[in-house]
N, C-alpha and C positions, 0 to 999 in steps of 0.2 A: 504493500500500500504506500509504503514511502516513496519505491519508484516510481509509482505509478503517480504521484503525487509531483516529485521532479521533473517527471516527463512528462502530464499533460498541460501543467499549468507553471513551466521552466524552458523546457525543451524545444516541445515539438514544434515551436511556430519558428527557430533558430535553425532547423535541421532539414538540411536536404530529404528526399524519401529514403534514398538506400542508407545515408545515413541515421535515418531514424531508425530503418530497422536494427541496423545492426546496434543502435545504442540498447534499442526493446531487448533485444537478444541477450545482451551482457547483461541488462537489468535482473532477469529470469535466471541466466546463469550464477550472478553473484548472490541472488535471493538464498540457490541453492551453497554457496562455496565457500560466504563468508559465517554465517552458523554453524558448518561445520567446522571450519577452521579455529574460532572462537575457543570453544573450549580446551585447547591445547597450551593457549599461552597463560603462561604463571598467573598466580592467585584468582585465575577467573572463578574454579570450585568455590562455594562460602559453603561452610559448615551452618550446623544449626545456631542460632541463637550468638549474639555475641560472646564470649569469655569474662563471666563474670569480676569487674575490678570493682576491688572490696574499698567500701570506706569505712576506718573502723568506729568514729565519731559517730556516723548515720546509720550502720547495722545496730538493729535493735532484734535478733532473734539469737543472740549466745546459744541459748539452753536448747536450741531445737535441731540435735545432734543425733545421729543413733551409733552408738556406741560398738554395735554389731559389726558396723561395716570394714572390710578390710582394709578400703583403702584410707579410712580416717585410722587406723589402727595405725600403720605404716608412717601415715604422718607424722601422729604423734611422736613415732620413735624414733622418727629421721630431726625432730625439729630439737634446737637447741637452745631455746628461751620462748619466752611466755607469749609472744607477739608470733611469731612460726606457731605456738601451739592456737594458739586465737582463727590465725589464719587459715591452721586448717579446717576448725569449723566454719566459717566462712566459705570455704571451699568444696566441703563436704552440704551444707544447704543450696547452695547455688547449681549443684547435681540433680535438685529434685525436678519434676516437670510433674504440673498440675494438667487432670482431664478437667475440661469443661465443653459440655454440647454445644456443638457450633449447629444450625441449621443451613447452614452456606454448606459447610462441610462435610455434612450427611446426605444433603441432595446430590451432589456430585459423587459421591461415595455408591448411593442407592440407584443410581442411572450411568456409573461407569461401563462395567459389562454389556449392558444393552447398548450405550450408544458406541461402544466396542466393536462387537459386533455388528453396528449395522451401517459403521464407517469401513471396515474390512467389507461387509457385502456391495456395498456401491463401488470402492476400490477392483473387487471382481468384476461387477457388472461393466464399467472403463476399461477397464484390459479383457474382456473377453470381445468388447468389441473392436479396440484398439487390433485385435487376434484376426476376428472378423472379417476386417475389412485389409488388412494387411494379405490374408489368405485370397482374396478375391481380386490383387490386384496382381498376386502371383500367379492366378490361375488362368487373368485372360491375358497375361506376358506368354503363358504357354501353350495356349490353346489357339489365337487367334492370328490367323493369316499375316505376315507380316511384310513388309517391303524397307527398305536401306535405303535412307536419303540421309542429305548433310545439308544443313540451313543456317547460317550467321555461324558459324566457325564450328558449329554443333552437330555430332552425330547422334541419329537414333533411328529407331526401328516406327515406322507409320503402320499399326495398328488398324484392323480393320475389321472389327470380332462380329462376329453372325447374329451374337442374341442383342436385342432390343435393349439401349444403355439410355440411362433416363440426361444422359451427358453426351449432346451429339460431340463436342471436341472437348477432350482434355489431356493430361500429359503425366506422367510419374518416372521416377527411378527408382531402379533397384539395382540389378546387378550391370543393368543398361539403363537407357534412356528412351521410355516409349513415348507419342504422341497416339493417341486414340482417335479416331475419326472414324462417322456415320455418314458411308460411302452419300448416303439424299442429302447432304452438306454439300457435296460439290456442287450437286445441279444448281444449286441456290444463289452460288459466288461464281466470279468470276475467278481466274488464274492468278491475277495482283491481288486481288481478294482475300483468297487464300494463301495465296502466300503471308497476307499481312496477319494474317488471323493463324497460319506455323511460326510465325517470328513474334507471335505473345507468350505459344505453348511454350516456343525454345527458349524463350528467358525466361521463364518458370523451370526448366531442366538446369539452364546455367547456374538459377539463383538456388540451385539445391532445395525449393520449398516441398519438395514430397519428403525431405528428411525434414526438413522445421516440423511440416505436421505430424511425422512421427514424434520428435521429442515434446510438443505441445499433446500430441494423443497420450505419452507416458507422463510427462506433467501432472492434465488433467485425472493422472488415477491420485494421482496424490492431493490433489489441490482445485478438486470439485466442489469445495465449498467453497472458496475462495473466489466472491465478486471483482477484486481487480483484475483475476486469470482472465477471466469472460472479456474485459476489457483491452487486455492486449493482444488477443486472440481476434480480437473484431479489427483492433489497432495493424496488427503484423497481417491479416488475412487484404485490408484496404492498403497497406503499403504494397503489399505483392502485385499487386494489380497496378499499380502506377507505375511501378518500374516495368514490371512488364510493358505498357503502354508503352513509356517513353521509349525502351528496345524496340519495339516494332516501328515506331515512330521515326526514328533515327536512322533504321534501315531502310524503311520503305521511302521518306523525304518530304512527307504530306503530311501533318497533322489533320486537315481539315477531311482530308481524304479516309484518313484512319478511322477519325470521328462519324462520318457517314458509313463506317462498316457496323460501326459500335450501334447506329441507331437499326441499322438494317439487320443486326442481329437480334437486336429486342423484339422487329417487328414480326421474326423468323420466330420466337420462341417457343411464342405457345403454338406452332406447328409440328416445328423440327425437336423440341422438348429446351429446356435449359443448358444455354454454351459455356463451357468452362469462361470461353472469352469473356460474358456477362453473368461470371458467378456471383459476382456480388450483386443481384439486380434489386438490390432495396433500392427505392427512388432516389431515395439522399446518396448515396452513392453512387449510382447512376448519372447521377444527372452533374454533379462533381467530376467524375472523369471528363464527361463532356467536354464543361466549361474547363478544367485542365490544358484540354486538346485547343478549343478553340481560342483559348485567352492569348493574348503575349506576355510573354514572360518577362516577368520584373527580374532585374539581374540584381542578383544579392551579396554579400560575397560573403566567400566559402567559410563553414565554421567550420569548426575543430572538434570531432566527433568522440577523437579518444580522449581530448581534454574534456567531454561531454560525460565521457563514460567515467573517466577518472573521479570526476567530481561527485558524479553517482555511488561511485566505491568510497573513498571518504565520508560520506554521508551514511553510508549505509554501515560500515564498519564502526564507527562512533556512536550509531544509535545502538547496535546487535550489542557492542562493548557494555550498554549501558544495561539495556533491557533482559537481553537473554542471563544475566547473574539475579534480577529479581523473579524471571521468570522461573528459572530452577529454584530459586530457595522458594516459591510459593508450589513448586512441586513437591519438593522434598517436606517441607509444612503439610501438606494433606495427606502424605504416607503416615506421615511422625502420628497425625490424629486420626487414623484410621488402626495405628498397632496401641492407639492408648486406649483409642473407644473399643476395639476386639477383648484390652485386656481388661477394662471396664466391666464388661459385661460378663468374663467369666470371674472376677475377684471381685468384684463389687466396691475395688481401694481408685480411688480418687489421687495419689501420689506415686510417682511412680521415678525408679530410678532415671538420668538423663544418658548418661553410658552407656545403660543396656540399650534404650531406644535404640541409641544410635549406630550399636552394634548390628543392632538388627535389621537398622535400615541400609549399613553397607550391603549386607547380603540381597538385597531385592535388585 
């Protein structure tokens, strides 16, 4: 949320398209690299609870010592005046940890498994289709008719598969570089036509976006509740499409020309089914590329994408620094009150050693 935060209302109006994406990209990436990184460097861990410093003017509980304990036993016999003996009661109360009913802390407690589990079953249902549709793109790479052309510096295989694809043109890789086409496409365009409309697919092969959608499909298993994902997913899906563009655009020598294929393929749609060309055909988007095509362009001059991204990573590193050390000690706090309320309820003692806890909670 913070990138996304940097980048819609920082960024994006500073940044070329290819540049934005590839800032979107590292955003997603560092989301993932700097949390992990994090906890490795020194004293990021915080223990429970600070380390009791005694005052001994303001301590008013002397007498409330148990005498049993070994480790005040030890004290005693290590100290060698009355002030070491004081301290280690002192030391010896500042051990105890009191249960008290949290209602915050039992709700989450009481709806942990469940919603456990039903974040692991969504995480399934994402990857089984992420599975899905990765299997479906393998299957018409093998099955369907193929023909070897080269277009704008790019080789691939021209696709031509027999069953009914609700996508008359669009384009993938994998172990190659296919272009998919619905041979009743051709009758509809002309020869410059088409060609203008292979030199969109082949800058979607150049720009690698069938691998983005893969690591956006394995993202989303992780980070399908996450509302800013949705948004960079919409963000990175409409940048694709405008580099595309301008690649076509820059080969073919027309914009205006280009833009008249754009409208002639909307008017094809509901015939020929939906063009990769016009995958984005929400109006607002739509109608954006257009104006893109048909505008002149204001010359701006060039920003500096990796000083864009960098500033993003200090930003993001300085917050994780901050947040991810409160975030864990508020984890490790509702383990601590879940092994005091478990042993609550089978001793019915309200005090409880802080040592043991915490032995306890290394093991988890």
């Amino acid at each position: 949320m913070i990138g996304g935060g940097l980048y819609f209302f920082v960024l994006q109006k500073h940044l070329q398209v290819l540049q934005a994406k590839y800032v979107l990209l590292g955003i997603l990436l560092l989301s993932w690299m700097i949390p992990i990184m994090l906890p490795s460097l020194p004293n990021y861990t915080q223990e429970l609870g600070e380390e009791y410093l005694a005052d001994y003017k303001k301590y008013d509980a002397w007498n409330v010592v148990d005498i049993q304990d070994d480790n005040l036993v030890a004290c005693y016999e290590s100290a060698e005046n009355s002030e070491e003996q004081c301290h280690c009661e002192v030391k010896q109360q500042s051990n105890v940890l009191y249960y008290q009913s949290n209602s915050y802390y039992n709700f989450i407690i009481t709806c942990k498994n469940p919603l456990f589990w039903f974040f692991v079953g969504m995480m399934l249902l994402f990857l089984l289709d992420f599975v899905l549709k990765l299997a479906c793109l393998v299957y018409l790479a093998q099955t369907s008719p193929r023909e070897y052309q080269r277009l704008g510096g790019t080789n691939f295989y021209l696709l031509r598969p027999t069953q009914k694809l609700p996508l008359s043109i669009s384009s993938f890789s994998l172990w190659n570089n296919y272009i998919l086409l619905d041979t009743n496409l051709e009758a509809n365009f002309s020869e410059r036509e088409m060609k203008a409309i292979l030199l969109h697919e082949v800058a979607h092969l150049q720009q690698r976006d069938t691998w983005q959608q893969m690591f956006l499909s394995v993202l989303k298993i992780f980070w399908w509740m996450q509302p800013m994902f949705y948004l960079f997913k919409r963000e990175l899906d409409e940048l694709n499409e405008y580099v595309a563009d301008d690649f076509a655009v820059k080969h073919i020598g027309d914009a205006k020309f280009y833009a008249r294929i754009l409208l002639k393929a909307k008017e094809k749609q509901t015939q020929q089914g939906a063009l990769s060309l016009v995958a984005c055909f929400a109006q607002g988007l739509f109608k954006q590329r257009i104006l893109r095509l048909i505008d002149t362009p204001v010359s701006k001059p060039k920003p500096n994408w990796v000083f864009s991204l960098l500033l993003v990573g200090v930003v993001f590193w300085s917050t994780s620094a901050v947040a991810l050390p409160v975030l864990q000690e508020h984890d490790h706090a509702i383990k601590q009150y879940e092994i005091l309320q478990e042993k609550n309820s089978l001793t019915g003692k309200y005090e409880f050693c802080k040592s043991c806890i915490l032995e306890e909670l290394s093991k988890k």
